[in-house]
NUKOL-563896 format. One record per residue (C-alpha): x, z, y; residue in one letter; residue number from 1. Coordinates in steps of 0.05 Angstrom, whole numbers, plus 5000, padded with zeros to 4 digits. Last residue first. Layout:
<sites>
<site X="X" Z="Z" Y="Y" residu="a" num="NUM"/>
...
</sites>
This chain:
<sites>
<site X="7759" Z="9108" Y="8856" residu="x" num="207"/>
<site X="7792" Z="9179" Y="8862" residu="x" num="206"/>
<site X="7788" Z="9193" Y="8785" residu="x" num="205"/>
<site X="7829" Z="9119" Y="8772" residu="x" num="204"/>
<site X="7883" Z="9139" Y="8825" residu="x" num="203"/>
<site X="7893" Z="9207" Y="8795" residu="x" num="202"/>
<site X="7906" Z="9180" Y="8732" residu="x" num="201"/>
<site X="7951" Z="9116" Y="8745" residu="x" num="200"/>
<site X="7993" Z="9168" Y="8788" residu="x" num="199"/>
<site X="8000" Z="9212" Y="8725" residu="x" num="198"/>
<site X="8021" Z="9152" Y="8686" residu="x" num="197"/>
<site X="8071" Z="9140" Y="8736" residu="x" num="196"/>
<site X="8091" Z="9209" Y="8735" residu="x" num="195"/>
<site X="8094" Z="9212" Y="8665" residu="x" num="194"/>
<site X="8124" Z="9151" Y="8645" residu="x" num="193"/>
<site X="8135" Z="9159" Y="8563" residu="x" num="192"/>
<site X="8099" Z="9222" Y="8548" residu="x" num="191"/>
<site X="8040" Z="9221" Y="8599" residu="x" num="190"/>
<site X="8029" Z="9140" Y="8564" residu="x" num="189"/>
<site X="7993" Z="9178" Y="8510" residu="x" num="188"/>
<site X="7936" Z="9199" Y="8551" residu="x" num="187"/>
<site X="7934" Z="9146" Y="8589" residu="x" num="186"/>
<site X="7910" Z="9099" Y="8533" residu="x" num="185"/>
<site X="7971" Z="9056" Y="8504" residu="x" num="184"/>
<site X="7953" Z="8971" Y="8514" residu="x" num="183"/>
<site X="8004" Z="8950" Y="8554" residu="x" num="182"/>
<site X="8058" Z="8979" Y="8514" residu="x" num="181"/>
<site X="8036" Z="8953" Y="8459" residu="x" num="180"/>
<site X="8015" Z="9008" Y="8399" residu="x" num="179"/>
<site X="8067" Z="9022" Y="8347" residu="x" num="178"/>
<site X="8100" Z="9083" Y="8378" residu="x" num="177"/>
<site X="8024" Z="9121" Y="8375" residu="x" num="176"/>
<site X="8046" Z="9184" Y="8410" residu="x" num="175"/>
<site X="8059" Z="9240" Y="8371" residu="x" num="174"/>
<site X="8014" Z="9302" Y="8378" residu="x" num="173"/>
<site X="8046" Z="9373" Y="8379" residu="x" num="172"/>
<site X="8094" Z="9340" Y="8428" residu="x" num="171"/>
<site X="8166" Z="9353" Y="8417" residu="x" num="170"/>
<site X="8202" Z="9381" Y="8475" residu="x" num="169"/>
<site X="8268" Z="9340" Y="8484" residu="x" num="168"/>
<site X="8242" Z="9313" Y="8553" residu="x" num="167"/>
<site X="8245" Z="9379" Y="8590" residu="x" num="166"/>
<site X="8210" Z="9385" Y="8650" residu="x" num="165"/>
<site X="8169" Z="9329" Y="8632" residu="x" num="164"/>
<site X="8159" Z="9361" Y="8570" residu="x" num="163"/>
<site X="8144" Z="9438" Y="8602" residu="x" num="162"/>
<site X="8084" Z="9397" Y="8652" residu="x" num="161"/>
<site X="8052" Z="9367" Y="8585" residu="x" num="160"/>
<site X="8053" Z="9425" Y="8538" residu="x" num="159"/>
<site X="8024" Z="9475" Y="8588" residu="x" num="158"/>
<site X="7976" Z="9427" Y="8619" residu="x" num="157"/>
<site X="7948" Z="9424" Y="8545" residu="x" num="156"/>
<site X="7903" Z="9357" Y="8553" residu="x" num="155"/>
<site X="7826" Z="9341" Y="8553" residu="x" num="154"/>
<site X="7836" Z="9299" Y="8626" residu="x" num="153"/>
<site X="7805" Z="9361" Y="8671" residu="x" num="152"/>
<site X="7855" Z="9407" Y="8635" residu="x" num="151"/>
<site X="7911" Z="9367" Y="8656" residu="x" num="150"/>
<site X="7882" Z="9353" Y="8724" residu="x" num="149"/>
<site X="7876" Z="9430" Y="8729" residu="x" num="148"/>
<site X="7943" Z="9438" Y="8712" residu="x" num="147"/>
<site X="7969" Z="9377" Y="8762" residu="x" num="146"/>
<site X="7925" Z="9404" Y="8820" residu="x" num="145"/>
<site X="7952" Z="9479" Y="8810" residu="x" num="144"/>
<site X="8029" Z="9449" Y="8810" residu="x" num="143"/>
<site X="8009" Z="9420" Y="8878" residu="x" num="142"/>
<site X="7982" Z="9486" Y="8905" residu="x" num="141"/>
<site X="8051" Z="9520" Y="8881" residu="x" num="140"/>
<site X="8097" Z="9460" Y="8914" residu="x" num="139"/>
<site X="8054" Z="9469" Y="8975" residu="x" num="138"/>
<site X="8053" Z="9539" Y="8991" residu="x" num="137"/>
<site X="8015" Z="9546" Y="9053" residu="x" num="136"/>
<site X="7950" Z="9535" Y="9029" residu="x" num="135"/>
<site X="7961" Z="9575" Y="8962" residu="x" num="134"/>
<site X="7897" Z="9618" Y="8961" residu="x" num="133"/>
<site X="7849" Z="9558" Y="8953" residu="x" num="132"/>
<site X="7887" Z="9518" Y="8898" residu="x" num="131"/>
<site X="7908" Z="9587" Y="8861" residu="x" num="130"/>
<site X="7836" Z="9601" Y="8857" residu="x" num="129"/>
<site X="7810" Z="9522" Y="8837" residu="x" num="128"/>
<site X="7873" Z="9534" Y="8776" residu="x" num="127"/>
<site X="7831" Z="9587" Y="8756" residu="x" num="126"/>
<site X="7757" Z="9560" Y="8753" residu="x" num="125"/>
<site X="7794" Z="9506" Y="8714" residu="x" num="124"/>
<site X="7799" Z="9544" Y="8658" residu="x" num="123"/>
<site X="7722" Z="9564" Y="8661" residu="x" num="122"/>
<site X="7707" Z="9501" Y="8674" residu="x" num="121"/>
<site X="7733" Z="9474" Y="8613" residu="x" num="120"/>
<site X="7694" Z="9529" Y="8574" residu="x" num="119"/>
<site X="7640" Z="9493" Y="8602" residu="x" num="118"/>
<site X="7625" Z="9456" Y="8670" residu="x" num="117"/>
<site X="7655" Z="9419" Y="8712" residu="x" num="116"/>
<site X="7633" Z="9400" Y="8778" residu="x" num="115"/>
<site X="7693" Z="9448" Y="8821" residu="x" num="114"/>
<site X="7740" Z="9397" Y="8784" residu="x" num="113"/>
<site X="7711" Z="9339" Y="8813" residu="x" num="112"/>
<site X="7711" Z="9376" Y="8884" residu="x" num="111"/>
<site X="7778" Z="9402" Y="8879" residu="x" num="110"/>
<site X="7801" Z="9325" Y="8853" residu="x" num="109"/>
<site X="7768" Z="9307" Y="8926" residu="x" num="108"/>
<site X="7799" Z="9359" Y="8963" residu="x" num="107"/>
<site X="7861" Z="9335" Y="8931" residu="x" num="106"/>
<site X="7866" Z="9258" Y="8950" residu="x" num="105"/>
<site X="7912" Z="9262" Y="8995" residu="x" num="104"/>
<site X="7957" Z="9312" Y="8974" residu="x" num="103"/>
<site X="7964" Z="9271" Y="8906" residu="x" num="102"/>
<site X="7974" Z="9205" Y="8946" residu="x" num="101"/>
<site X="8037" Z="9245" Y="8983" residu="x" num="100"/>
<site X="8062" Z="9269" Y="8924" residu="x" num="99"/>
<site X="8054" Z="9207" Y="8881" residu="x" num="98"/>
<site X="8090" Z="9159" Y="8938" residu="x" num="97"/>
<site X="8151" Z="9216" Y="8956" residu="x" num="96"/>
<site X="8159" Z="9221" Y="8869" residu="x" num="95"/>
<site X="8157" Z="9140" Y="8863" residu="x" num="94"/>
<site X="8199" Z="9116" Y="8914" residu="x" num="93"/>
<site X="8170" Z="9049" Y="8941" residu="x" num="92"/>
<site X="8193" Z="8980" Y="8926" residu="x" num="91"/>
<site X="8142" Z="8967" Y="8879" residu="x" num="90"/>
<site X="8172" Z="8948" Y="8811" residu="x" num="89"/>
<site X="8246" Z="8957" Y="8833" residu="x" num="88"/>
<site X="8225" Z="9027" Y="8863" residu="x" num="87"/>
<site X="8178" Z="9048" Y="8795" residu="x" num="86"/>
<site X="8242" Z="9034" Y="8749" residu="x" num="85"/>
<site X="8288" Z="9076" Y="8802" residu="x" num="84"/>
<site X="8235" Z="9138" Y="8787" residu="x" num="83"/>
<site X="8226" Z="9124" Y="8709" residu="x" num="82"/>
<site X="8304" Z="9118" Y="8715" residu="x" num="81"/>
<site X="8318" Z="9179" Y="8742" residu="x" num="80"/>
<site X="8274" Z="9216" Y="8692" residu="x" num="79"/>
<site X="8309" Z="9179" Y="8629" residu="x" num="78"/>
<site X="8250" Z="9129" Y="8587" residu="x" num="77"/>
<site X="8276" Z="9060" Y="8615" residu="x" num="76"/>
<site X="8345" Z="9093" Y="8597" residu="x" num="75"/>
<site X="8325" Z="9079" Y="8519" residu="x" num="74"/>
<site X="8312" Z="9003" Y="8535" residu="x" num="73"/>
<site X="8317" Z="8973" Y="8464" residu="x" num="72"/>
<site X="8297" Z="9017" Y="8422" residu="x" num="71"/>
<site X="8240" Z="9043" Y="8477" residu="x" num="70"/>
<site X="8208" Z="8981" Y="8474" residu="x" num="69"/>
<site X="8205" Z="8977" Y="8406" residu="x" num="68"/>
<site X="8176" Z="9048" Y="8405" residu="x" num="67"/>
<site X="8128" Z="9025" Y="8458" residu="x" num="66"/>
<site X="8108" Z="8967" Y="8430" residu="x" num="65"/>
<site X="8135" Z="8898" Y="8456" residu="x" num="64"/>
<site X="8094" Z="8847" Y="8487" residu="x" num="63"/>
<site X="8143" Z="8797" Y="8483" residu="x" num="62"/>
<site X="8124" Z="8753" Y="8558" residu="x" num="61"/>
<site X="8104" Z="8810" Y="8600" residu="x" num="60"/>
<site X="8148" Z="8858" Y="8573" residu="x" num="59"/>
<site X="8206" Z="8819" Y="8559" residu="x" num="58"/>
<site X="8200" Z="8781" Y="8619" residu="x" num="57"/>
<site X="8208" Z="8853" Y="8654" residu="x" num="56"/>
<site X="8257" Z="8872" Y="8621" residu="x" num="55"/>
<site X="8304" Z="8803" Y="8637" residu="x" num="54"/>
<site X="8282" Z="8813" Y="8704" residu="x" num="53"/>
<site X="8305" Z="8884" Y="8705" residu="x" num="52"/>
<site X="8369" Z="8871" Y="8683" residu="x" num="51"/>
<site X="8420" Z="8878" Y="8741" residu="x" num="50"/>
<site X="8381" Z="8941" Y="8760" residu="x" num="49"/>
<site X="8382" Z="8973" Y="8697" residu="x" num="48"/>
<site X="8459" Z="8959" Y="8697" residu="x" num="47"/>
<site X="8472" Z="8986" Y="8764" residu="x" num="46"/>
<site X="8433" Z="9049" Y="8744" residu="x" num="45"/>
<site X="8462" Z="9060" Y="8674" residu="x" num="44"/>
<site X="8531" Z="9051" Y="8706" residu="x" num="43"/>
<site X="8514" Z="9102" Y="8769" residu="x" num="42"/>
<site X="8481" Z="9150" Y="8706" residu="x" num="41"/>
<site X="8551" Z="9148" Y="8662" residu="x" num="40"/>
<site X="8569" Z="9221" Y="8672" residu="x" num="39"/>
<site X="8565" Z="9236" Y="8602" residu="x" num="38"/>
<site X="8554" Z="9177" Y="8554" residu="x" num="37"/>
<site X="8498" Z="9175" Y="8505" residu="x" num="36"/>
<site X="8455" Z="9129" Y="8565" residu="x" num="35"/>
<site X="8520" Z="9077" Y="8570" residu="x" num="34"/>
<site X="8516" Z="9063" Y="8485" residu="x" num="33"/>
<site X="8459" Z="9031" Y="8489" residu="x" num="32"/>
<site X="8475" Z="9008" Y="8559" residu="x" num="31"/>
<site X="8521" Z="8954" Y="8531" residu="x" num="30"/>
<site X="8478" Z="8924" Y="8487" residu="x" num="29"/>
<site X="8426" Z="8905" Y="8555" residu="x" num="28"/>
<site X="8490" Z="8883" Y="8584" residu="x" num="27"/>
<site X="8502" Z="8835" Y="8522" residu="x" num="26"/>
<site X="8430" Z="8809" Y="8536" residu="x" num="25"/>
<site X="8440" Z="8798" Y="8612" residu="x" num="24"/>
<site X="8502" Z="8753" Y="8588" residu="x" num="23"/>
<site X="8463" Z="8721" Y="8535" residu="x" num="22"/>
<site X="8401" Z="8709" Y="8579" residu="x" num="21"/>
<site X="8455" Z="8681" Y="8637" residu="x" num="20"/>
<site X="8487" Z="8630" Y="8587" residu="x" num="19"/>
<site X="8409" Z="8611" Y="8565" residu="x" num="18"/>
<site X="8394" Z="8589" Y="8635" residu="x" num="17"/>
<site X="8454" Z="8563" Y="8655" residu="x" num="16"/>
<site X="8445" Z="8518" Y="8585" residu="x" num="15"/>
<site X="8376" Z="8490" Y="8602" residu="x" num="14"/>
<site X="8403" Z="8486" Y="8675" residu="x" num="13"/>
<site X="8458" Z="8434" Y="8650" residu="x" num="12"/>
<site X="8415" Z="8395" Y="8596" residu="x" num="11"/>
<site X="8358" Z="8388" Y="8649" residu="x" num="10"/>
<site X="8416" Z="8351" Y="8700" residu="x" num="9"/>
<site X="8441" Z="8305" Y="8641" residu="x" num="8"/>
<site X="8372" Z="8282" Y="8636" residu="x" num="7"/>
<site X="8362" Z="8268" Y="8706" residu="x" num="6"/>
<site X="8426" Z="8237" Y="8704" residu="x" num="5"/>
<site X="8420" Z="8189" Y="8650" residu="x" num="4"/>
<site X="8350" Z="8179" Y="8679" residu="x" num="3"/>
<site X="8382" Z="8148" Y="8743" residu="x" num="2"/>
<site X="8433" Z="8109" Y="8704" residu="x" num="1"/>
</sites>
């Protein structure tokens, strides 16, 4: 009788468990078409946030690539969501976290960047100007930082700052859509979480 029960018990959360996958599965359908829609973001939002386990065993568990990946979880890849994304993960808000770590840290990224030599240097001999002059302006002294951090990391800070800005900008170099998710250099992970990536960055130069 006992193991009749026992057994009957594992049936019951074997089939809770798949019920909810199905239901979390038909909300992941769902938001295919949500992200097309105008005025849809609280939807997308609630949504995301209703499946972010199921992502998140996805990821860890699947190993998708990032153009998989991004089939499947288009709104992943939306500004707002790369910041609510970063919130669920770590409970903190992303752009308030990355600004104030970037302030931090930037008399040490002036010092890297000061070390530099080449026709690198040279380019980042102006961004170090506009860093010095604009103590008071903090948006434009931050904007220097993330130039000369472009420049410092082999990229076009031109290219990269105008496609976060504005997502539809094609890159002159496609990302590699094929690669896990897990395993894209930095580089290429600029176009798919920027800030994040961005944070990664900063806090790998600072160590």
């Amino acid at each position: 009788m006992l193991r009749n029960l026992k057994r009957l018990r594992s049936i019951f959360v074997h089939y809770t468990q798949l019920a909810k996958q199905i239901s979390l599965e038909n909300i992941r359908v769902e938001l295919l078409t949500d992200v097309r829609q105008r005025n849809s973001a609280s939807d997308v939002r609630q949504k995301m946030s209703r499946t972010f386990s199921y992502r998140r065993q996805e990821v860890v568990q699947g190993s998708p690539t990032a153009g998989e990946f991004k089939a499947r979880w288009p709104a992943v890849f939306q500004i707002n969501e790369v910041n609510a994304e970063f919130q669920r993960i770590t409970t903190l808000q992303l752009e308030t976290t990355f600004a104030a770590q970037l302030d931090r840290i930037t008399p040490q990224l002036m010092t890297v960047f000061q070390k530099k030599g080449g026709v690198s240097g040279q380019k980042l001999a102006h961004h170090l100007q506009i860093m010095q002059e604009a103590e008071s302006d903090v948006k434009v002294k931050r904007e220097a930082v993330l130039r000369a951090l472009c420049l410092y990391l082999g990229e076009e800070d031109g290219s990269l700052i105008r496609e976060y800005l504005n997502p539809r900008t094609p890159r002159q170099t496609p990302c590699p859509t094929s690669t896990p998710l897990t395993q894209i250099p930095q580089s290429c992970q600029l176009c798919y979480l920027p800030s994040a990536a961005w944070a990664s960055s900063i806090e790998g130069l600072r160590k």
